[in-house]
N, CA, C and O atoms as a printed pandas DataFrame, in Angstrom:
     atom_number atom_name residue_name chain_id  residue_number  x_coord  y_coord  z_coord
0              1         N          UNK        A               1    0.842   -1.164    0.000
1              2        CA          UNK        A               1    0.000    0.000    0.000
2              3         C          UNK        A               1    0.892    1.233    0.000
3              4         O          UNK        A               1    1.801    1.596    0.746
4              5         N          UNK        A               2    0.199    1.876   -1.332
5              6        CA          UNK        A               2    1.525    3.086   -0.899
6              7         C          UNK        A               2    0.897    4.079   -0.224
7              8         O          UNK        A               2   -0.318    4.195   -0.385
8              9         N          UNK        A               3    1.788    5.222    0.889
9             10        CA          UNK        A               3    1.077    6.295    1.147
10            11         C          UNK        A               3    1.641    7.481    1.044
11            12         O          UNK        A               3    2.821    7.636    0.726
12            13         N          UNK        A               4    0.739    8.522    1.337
13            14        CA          UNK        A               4    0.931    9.692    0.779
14            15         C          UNK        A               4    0.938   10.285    1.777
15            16         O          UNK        A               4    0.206    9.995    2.724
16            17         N          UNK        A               5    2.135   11.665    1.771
17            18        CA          UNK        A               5    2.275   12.470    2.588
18            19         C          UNK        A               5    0.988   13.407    3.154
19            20         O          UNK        A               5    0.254   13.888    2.289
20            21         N          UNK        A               6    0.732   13.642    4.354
21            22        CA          UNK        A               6   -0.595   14.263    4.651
22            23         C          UNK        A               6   -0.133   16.242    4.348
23            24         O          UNK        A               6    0.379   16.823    5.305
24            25         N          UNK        A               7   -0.252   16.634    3.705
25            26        CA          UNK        A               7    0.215   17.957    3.750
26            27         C          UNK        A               7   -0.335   19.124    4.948
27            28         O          UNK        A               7   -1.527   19.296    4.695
28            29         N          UNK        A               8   -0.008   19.833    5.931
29            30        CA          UNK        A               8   -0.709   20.540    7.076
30            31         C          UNK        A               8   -1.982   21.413    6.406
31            32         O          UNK        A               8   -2.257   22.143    5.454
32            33         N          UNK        A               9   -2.530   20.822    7.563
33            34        CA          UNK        A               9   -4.252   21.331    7.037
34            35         C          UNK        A               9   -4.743   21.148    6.761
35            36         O          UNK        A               9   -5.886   21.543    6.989
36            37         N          UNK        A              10   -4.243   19.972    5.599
37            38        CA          UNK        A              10   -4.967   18.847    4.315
38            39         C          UNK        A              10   -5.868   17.851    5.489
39            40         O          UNK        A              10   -7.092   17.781    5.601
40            41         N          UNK        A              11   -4.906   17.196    6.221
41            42        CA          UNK        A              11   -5.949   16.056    6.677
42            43         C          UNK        A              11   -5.778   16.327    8.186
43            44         O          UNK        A              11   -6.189   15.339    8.795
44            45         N          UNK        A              12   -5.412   17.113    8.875
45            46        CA          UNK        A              12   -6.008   17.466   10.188
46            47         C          UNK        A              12   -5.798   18.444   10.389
47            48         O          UNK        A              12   -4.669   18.901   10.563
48            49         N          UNK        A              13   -7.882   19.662   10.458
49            50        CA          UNK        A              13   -7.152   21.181   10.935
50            51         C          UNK        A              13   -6.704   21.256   12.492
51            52         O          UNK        A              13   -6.923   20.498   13.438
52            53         N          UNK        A              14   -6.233   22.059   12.417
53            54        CA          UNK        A              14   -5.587   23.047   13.760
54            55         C          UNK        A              14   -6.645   22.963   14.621
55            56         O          UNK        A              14   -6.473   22.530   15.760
56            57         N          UNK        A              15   -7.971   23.404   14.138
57            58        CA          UNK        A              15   -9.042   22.995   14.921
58            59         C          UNK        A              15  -10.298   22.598   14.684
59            60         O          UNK        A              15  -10.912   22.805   13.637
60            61         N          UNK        A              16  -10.744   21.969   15.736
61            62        CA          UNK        A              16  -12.245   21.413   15.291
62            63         C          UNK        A              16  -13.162   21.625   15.483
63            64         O          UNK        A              16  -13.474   21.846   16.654
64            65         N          UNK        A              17  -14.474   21.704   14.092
65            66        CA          UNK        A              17  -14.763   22.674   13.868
66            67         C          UNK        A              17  -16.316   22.427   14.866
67            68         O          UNK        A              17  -16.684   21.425   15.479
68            69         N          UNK        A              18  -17.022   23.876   14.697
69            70        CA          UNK        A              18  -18.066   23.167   15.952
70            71         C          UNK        A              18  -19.476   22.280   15.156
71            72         O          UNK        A              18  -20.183   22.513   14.175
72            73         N          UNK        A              19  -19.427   21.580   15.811
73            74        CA          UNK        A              19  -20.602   20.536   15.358
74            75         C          UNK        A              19  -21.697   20.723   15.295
75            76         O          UNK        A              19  -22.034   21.241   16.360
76            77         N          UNK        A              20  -22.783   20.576   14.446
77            78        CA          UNK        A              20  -24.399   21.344   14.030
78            79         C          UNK        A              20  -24.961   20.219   15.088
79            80         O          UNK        A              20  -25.028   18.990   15.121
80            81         N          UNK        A              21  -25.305   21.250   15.879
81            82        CA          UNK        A              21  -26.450   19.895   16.535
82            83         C          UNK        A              21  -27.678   18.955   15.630
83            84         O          UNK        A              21  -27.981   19.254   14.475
84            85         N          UNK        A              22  -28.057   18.245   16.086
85            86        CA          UNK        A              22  -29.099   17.072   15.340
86            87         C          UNK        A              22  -30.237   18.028   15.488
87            88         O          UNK        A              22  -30.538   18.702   16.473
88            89         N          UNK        A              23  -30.776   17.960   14.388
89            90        CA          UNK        A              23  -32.405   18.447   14.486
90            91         C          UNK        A              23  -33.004   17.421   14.365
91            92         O          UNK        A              23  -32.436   16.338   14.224
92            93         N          UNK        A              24  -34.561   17.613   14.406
93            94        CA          UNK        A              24  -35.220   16.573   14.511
94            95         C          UNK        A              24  -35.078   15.567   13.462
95            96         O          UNK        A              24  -34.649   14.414   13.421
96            97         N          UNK        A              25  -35.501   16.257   12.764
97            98        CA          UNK        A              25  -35.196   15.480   11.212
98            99         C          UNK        A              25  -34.528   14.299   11.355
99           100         O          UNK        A              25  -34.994   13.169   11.502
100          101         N          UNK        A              26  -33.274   14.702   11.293
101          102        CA          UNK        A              26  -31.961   13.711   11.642
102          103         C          UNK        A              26  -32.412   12.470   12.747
103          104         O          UNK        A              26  -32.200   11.261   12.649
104          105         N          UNK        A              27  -33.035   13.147   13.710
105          106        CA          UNK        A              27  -32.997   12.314   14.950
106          107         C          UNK        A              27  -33.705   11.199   14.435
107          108         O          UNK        A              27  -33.352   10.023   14.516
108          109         N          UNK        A              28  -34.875   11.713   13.822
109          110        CA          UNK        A              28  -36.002   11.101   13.772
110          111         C          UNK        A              28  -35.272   10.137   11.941
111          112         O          UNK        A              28  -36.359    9.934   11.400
112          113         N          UNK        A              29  -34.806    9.889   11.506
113          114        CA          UNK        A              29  -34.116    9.393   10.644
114          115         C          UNK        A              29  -33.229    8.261   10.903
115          116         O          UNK        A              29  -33.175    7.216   10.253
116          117         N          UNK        A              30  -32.548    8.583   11.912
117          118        CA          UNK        A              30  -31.263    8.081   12.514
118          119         C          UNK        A              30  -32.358    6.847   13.390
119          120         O          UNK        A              30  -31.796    5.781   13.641
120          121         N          UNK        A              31  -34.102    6.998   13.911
121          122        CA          UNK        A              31  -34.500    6.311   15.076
122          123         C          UNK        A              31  -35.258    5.696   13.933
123          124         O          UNK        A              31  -36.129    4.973   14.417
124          125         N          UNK        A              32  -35.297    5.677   12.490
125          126        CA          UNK        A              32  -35.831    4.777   11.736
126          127         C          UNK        A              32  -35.217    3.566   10.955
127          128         O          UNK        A              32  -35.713    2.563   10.440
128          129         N          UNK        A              33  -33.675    4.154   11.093
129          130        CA          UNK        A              33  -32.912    3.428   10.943
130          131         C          UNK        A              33  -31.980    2.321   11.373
131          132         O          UNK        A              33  -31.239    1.478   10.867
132          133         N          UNK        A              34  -32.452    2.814   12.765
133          134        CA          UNK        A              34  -32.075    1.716   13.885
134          135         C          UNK        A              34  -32.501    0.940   13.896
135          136         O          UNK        A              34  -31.929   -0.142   14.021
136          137         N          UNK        A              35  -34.200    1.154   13.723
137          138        CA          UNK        A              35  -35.225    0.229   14.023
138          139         C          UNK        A              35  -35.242   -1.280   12.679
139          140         O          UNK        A              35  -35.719   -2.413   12.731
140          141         N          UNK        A              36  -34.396   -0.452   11.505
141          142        CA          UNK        A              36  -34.293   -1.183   10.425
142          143         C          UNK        A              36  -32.642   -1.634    9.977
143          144         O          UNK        A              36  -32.283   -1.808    8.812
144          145         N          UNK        A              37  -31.797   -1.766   11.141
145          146        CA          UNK        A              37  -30.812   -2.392   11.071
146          147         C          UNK        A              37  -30.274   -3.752   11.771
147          148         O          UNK        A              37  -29.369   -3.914   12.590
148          149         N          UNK        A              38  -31.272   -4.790   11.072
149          150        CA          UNK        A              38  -31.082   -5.760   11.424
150          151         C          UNK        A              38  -31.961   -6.467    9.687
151          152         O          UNK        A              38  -32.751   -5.821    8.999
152          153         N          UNK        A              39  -31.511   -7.786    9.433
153          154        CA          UNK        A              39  -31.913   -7.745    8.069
154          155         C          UNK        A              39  -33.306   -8.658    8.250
155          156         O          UNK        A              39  -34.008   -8.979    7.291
156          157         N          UNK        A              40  -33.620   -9.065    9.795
157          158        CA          UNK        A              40  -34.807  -10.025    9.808
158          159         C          UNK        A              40  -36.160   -8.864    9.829
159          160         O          UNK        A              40  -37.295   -9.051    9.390
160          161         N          UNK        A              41  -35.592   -7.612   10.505
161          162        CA          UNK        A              41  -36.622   -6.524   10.838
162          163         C          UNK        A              41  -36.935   -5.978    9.232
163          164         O          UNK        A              41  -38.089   -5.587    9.053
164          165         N          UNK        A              42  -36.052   -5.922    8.114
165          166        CA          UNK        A              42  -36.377   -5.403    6.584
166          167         C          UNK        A              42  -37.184   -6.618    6.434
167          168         O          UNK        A              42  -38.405   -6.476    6.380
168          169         N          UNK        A              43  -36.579   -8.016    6.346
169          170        CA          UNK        A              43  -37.403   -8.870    5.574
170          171         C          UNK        A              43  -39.179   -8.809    6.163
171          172         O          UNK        A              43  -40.052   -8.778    5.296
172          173         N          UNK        A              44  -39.574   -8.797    7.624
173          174        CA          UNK        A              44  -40.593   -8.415    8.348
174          175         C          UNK        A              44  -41.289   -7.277    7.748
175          176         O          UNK        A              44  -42.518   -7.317    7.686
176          177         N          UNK        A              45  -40.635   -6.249    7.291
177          178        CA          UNK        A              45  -41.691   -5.224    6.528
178          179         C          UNK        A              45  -41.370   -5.493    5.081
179          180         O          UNK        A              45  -41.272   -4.424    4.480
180          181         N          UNK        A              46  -41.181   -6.485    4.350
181          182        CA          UNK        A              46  -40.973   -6.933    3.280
182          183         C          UNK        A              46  -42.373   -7.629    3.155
183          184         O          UNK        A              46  -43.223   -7.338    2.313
184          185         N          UNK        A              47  -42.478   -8.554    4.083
185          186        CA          UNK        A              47  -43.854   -9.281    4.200
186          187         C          UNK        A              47  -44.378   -8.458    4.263
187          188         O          UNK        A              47  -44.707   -7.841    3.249
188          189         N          UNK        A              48  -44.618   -8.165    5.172
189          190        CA          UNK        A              48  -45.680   -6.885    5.539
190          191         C          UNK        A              48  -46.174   -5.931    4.848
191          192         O          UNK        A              48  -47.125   -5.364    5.386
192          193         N          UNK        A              49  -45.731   -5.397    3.419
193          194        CA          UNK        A              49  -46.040   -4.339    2.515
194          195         C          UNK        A              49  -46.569   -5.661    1.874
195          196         O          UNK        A              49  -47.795   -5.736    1.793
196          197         N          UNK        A              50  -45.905   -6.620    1.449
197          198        CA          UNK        A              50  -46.314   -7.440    0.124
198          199         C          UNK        A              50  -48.012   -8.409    0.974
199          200         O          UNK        A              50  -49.191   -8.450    0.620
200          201         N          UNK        A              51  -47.614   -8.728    1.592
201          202        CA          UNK        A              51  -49.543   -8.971    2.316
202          203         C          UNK        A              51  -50.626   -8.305    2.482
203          204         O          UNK        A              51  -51.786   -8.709    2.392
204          205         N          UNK        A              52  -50.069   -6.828    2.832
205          206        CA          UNK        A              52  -50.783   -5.965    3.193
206          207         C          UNK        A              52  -51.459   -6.566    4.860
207          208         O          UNK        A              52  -52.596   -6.242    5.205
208          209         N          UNK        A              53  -50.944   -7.074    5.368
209          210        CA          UNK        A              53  -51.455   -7.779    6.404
210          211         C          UNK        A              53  -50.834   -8.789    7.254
211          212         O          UNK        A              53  -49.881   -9.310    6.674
212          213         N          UNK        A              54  -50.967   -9.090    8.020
213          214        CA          UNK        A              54  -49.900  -10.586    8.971
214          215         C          UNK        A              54  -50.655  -10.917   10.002
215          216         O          UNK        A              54  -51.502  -10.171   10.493
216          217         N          UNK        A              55  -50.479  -11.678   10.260
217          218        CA          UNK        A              55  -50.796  -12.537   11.692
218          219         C          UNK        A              55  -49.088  -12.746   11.828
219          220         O          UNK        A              55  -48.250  -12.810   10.929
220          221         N          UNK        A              56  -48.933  -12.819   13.213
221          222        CA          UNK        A              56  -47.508  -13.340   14.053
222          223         C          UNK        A              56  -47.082  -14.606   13.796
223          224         O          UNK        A              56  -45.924  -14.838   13.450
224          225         N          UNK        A              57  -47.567  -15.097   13.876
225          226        CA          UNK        A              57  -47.094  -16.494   13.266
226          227         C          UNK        A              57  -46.658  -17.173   11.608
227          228         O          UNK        A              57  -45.748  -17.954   11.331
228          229         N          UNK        A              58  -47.763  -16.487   10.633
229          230        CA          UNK        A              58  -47.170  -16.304    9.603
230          231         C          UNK        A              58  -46.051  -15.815    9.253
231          232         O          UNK        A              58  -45.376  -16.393    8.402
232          233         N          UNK        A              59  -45.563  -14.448    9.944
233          234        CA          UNK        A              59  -44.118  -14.225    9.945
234          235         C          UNK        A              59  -43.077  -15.131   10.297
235          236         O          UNK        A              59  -42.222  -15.402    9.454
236          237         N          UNK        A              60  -43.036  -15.695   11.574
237          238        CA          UNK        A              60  -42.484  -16.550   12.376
238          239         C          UNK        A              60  -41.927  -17.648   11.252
239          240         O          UNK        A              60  -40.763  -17.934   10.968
240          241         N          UNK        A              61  -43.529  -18.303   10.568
241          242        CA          UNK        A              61  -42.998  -19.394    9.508
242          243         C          UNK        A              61  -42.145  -18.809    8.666
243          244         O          UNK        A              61  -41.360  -19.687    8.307
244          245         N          UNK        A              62  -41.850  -17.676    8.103
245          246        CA          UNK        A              62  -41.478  -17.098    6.209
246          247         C          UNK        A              62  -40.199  -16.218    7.268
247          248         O          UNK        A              62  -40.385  -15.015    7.089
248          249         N          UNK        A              63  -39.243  -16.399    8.075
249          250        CA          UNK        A              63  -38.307  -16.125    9.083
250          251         C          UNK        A              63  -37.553  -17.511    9.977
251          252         O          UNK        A              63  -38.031  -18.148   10.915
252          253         N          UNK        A              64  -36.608  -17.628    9.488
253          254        CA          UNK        A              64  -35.940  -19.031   10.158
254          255         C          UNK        A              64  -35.376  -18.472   11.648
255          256         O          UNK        A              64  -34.185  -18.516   11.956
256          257         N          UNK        A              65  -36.495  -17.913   12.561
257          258        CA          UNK        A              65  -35.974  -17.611   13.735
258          259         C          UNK        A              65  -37.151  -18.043   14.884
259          260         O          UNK        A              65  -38.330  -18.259   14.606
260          261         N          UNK        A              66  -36.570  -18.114   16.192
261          262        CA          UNK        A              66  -37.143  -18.423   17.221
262          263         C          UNK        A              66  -38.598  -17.747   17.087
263          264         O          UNK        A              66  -38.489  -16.910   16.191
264          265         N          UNK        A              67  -39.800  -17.745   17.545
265          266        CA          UNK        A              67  -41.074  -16.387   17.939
266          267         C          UNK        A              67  -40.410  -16.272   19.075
267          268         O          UNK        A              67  -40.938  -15.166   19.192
268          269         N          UNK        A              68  -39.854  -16.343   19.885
269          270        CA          UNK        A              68  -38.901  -14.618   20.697
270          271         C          UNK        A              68  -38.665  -13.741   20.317
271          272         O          UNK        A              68  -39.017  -12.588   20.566
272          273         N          UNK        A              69  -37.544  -14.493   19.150
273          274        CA          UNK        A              69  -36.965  -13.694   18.410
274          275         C          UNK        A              69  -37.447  -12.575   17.567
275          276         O          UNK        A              69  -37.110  -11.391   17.568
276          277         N          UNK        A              70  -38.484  -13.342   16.707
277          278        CA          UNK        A              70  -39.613  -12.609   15.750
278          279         C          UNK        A              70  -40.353  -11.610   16.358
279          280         O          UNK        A              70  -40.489  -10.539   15.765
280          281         N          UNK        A              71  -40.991  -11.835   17.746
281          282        CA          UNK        A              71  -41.633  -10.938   18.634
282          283         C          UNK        A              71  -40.708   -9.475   19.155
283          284         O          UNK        A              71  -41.095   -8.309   19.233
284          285         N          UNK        A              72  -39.414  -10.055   19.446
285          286        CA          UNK        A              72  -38.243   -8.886   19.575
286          287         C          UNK        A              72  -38.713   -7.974   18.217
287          288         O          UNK        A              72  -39.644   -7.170   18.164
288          289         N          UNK        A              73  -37.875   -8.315   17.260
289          290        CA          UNK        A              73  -38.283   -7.792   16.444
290          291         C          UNK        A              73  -39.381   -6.855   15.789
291          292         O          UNK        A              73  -39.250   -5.709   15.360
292          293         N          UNK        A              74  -40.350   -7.561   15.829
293          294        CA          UNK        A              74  -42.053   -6.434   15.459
294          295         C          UNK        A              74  -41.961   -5.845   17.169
295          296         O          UNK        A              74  -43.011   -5.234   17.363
296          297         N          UNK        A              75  -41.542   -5.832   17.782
297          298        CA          UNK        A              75  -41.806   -4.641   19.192
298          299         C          UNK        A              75  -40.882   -3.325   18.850
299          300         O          UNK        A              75  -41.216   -2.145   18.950
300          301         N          UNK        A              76  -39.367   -3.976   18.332
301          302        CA          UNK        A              76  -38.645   -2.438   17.518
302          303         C          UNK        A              76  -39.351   -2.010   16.723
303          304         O          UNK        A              76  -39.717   -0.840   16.838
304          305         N          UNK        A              77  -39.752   -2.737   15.731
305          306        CA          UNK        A              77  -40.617   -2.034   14.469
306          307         C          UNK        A              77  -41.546   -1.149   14.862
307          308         O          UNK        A              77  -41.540    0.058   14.622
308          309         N          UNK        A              78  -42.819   -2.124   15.829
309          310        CA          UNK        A              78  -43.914   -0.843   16.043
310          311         C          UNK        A              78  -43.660    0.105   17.258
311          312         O          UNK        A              78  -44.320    1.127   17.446
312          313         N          UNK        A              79  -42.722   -0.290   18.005
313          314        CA          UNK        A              79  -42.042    1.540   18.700
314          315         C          UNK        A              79  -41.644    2.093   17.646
315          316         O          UNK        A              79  -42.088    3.241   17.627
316          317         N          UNK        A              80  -41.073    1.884   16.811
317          318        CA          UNK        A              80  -40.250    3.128   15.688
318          319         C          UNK        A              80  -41.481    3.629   15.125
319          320         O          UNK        A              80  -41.703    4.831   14.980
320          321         N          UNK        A              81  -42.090    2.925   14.884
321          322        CA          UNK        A              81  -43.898    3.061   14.158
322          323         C          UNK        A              81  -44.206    2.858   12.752
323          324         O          UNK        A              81  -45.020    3.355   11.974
324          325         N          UNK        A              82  -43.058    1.738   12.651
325          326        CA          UNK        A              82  -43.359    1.338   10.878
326          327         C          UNK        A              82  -44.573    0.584   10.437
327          328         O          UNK        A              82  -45.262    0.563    9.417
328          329         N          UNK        A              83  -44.575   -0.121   11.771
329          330        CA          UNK        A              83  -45.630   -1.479   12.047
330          331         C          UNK        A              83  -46.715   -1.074   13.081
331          332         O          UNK        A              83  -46.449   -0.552   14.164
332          333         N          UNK        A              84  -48.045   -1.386   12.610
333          334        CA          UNK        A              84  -48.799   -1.538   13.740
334          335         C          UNK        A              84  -49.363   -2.619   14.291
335          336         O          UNK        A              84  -49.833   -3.346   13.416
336          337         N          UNK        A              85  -49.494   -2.977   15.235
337          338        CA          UNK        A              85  -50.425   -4.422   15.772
338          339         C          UNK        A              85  -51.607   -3.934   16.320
339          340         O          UNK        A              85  -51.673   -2.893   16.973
340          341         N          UNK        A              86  -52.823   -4.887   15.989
341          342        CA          UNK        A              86  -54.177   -5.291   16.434
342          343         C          UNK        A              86  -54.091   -6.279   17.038
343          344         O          UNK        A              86  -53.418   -7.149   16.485
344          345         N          UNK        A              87  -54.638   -6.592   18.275
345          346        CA          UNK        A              87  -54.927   -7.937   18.840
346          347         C          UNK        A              87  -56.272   -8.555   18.199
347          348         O          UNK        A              87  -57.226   -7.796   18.025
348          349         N          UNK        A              88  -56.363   -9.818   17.869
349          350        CA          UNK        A              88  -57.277  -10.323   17.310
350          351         C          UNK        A              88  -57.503  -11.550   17.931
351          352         O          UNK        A              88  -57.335  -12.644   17.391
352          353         N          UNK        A              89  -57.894  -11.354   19.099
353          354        CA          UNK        A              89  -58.370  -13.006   19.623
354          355         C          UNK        A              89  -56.788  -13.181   20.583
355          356         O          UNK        A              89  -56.098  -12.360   21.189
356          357         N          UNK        A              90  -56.717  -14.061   20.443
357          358        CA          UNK        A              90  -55.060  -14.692   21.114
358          359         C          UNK        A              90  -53.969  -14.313   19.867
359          360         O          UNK        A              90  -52.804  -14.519   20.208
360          361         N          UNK        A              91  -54.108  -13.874   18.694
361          362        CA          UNK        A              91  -53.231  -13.602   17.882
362          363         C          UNK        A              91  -53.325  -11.998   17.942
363          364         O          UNK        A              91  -54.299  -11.334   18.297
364          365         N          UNK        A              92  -51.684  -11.402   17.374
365          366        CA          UNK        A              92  -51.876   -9.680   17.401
366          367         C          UNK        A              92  -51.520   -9.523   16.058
367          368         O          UNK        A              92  -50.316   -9.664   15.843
368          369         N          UNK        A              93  -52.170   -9.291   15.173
369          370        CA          UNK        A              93  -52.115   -8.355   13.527
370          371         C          UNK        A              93  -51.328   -7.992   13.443
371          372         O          UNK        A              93  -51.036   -7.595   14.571
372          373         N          UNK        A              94  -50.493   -7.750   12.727
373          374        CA          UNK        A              94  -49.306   -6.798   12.288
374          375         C          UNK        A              94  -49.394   -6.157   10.657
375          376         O          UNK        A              94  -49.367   -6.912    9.685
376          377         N          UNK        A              95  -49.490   -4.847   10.545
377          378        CA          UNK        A              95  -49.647   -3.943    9.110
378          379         C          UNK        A              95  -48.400   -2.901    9.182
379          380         O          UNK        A              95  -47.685   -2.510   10.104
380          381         N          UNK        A              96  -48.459   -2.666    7.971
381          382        CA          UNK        A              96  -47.114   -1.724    7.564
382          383         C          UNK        A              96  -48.164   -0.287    7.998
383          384         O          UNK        A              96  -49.380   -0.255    7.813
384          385         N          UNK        A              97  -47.447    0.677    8.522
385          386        CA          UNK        A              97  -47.718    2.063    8.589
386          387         C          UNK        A              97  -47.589    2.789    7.306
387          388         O          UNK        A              97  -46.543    3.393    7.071
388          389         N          UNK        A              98  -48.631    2.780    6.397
389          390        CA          UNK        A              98  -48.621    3.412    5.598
390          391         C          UNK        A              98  -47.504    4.981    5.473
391          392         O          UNK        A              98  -46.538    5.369    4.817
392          393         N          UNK        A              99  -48.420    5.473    6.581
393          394        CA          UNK        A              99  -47.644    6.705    6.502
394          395         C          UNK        A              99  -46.246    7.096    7.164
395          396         O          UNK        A              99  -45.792    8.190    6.831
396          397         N          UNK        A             100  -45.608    6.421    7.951
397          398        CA          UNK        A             100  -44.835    6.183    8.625
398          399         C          UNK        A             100  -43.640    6.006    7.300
399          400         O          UNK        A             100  -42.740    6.723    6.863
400          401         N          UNK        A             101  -44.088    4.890    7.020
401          402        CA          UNK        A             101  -43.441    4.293    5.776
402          403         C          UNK        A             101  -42.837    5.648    4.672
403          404         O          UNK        A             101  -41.679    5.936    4.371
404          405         N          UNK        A             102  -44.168    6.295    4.248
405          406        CA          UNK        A             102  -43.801    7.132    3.165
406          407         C          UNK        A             102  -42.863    8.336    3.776
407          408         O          UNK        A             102  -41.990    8.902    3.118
408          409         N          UNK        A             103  -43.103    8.554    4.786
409          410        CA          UNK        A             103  -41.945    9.190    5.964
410          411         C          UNK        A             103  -41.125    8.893    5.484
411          412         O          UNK        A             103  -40.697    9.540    4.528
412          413         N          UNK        A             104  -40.547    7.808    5.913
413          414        CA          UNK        A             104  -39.126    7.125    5.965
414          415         C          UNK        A             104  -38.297    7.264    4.588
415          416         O          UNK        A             104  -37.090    7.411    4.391
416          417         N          UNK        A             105  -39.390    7.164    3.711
417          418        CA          UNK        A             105  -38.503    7.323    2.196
418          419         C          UNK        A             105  -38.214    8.687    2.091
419          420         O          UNK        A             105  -37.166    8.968    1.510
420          421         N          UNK        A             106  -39.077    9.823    2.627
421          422        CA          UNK        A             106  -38.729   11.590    2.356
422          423         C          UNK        A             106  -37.707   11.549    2.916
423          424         O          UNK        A             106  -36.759   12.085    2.342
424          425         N          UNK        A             107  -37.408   10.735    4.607
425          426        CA          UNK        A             107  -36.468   11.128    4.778
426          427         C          UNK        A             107  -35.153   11.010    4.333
427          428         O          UNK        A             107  -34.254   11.845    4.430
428          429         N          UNK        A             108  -35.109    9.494    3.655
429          430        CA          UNK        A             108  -33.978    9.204    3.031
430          431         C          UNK        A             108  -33.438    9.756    1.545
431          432         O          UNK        A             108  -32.268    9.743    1.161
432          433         N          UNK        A             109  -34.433   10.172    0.922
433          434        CA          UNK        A             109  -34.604   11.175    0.213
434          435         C          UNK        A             109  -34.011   11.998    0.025
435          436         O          UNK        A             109  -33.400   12.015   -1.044
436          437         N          UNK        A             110  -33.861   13.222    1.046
437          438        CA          UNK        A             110  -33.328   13.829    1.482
438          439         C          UNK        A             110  -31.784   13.755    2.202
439          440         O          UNK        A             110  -31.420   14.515    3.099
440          441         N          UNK        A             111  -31.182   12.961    1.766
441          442        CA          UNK        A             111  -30.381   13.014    2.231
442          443         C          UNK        A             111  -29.147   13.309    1.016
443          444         O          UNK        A             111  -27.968   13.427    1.349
């Protein structure tokens, strides 16, 4: 690997510079992205747009993971608020947040 001389100033100033605080925006970007950094939580709203609908257990099957696991999972999702659940009897619904959703793309959008 060859390297190259850093010339002064080039790659570290004298000082550093002050940092833009997070606006919401960001925050709220950065807390959608959390919620979607794991690849079982994408495939989960993968189903979920393409059904338009779920029961918990259907996920569980079309996911090679524990229902702990799966349940972990849709509880990040619908705190972030991509996902919502209905209880339906002893089973809880799970739907994509329409609007939540179209959120998430402005925000990335925007970037």
């Amino acid at each position: 690997m060859k390297e190259i001389p850093c010339t002064p100033g080039a790659c570290a100033p004298d000082r550093k510079p002050n940092p833009l605080p997070l606006g919401d925006e960001e925050q709220e970007l950065a807390d959608l992205a959390k919620a979607l950094g794991h690849p079982a939580r994408v495939r989960i709203l993968k189903i979920l747009i393409d059904k338009n609908a779920c029961i918990c257990g259907d996920i569980v099957e079309a996911i090679p993971l524990a229902q702990s696991t799966v349940s972990q999972h849709l509880k990040q999702l619908q705190e972030a608020g991509l996902i919502q659940g209905e209880i339906d009897g002893p089973r809880v619904c799970y739907c994509i947040d329409a609007a939540r959703l179209k959120r998430l793309k402005v925000l990335i959008a925007s970037l």
